[in-house]
GUTIBA-597426 format. One record per residue: residue number from 1; residue in one letter; x, y, z of N, C-alpha, C, O, CB in turn. Coordinates in Angstrom, 2 decimals, decimal comma. Glycine has a CB too. Layout:
! GUTIBA-597426
(pt NUM 'a' (X Y Z) (X Y Z) (X Y Z) (X Y Z) (X Y Z))
...
This chain:
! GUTIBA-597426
(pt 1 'x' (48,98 -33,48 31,08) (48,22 -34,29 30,14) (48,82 -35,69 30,04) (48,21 -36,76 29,94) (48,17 -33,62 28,75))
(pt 2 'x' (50,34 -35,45 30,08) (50,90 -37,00 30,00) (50,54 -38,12 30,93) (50,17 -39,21 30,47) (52,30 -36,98 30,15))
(pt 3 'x' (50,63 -37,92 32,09) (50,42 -38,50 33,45) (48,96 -38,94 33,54) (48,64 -40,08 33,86) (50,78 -37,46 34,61))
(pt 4 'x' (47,98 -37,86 33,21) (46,75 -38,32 33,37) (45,89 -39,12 32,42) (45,03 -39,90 32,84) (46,19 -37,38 33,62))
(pt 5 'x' (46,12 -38,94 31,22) (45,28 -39,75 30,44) (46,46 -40,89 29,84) (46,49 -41,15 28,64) (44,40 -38,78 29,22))
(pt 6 'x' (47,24 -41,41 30,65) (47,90 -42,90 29,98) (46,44 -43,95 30,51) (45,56 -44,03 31,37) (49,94 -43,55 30,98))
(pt 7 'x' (47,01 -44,64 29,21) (45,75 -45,86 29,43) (46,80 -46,96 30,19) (48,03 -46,98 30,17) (44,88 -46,64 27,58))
(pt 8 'x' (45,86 -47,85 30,85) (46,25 -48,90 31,78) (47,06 -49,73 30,55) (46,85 -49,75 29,34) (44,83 -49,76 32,66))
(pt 9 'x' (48,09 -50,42 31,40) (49,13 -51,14 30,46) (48,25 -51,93 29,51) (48,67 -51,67 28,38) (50,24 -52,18 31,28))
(pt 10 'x' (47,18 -52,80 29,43) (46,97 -53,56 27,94) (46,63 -52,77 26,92) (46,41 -53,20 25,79) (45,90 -54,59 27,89))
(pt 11 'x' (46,56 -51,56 27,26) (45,87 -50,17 26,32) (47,52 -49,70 25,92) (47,40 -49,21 24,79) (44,66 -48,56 27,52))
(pt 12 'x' (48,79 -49,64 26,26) (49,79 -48,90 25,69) (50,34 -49,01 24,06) (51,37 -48,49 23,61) (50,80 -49,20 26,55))
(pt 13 'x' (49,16 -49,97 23,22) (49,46 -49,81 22,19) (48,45 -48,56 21,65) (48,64 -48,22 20,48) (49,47 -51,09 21,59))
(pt 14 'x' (47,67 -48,04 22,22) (46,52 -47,23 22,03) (47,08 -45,61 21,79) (46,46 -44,70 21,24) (45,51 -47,42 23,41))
(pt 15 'x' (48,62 -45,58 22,44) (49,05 -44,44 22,38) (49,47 -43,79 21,02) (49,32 -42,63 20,64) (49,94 -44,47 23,19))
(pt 16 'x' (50,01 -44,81 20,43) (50,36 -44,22 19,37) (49,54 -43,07 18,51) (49,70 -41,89 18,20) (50,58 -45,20 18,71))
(pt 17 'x' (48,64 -44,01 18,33) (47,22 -43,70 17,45) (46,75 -42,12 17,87) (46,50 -41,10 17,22) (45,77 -44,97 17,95))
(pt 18 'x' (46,75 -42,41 19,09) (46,24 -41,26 19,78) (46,72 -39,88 19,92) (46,14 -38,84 20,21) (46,13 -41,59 20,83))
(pt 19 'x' (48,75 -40,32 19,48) (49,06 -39,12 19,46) (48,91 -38,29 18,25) (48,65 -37,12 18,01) (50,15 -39,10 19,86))
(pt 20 'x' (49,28 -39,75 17,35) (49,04 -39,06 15,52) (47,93 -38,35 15,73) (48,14 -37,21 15,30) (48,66 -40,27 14,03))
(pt 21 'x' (46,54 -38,48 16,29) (45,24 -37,81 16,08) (45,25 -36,91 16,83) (44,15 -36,36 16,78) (44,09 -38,47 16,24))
(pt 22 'x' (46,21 -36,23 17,85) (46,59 -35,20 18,83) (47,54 -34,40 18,15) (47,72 -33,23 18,48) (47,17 -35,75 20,16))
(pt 23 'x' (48,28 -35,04 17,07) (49,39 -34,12 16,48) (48,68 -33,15 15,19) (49,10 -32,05 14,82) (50,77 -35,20 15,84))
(pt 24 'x' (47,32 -33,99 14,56) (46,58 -34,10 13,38) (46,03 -32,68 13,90) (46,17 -31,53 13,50) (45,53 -35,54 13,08))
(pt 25 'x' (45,28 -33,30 15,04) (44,34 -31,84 15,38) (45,06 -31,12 15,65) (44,64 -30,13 15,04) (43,34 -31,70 16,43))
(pt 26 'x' (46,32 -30,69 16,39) (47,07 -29,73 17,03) (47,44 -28,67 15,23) (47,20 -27,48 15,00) (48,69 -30,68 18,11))
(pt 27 'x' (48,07 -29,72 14,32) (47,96 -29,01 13,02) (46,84 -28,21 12,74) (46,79 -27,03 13,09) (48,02 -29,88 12,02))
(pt 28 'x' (45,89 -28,83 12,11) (45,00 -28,31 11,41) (44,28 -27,33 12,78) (43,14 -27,06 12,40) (44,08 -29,54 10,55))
(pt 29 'x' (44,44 -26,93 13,72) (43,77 -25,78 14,56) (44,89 -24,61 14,53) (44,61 -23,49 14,95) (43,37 -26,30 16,26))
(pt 30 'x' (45,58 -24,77 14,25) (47,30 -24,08 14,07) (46,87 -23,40 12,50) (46,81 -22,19 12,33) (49,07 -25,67 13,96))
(pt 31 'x' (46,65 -24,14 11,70) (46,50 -24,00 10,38) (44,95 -23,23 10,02) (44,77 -22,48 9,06) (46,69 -25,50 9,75))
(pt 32 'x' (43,99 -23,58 10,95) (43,25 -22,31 10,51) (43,33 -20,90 11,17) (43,00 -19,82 10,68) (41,93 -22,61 10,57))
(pt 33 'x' (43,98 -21,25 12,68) (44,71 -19,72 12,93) (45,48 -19,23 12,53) (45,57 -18,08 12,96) (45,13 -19,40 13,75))
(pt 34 'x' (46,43 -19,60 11,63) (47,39 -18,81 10,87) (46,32 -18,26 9,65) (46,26 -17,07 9,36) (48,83 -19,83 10,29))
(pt 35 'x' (45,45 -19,32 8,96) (44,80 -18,23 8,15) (43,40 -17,19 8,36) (42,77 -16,36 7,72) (44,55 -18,92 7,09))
(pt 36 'x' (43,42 -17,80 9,62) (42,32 -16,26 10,18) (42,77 -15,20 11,07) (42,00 -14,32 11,44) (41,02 -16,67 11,10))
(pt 37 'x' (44,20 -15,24 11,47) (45,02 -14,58 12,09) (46,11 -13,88 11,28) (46,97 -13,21 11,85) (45,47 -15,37 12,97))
């Protein structure tokens, strides 16, 4: 995943953002399988 979706260098401020909203979702899909699991 790392390798393939980097954005072209004028985009490397884009990452950040992108991971908070990759870390956001990775939570809250974690968080409704713990409570339906």
């Amino acid at each position: 995943m790392g390798c393939c979706n980097q954005p072209p260098k004028g985009g490397s401020t884009e990452i950040k953002p992108l991971l908070k909203a990759f870390g956001v979702m990775l939570a809250v899909i974690l968080l409704i399988a713990w409570i339906f699991g």
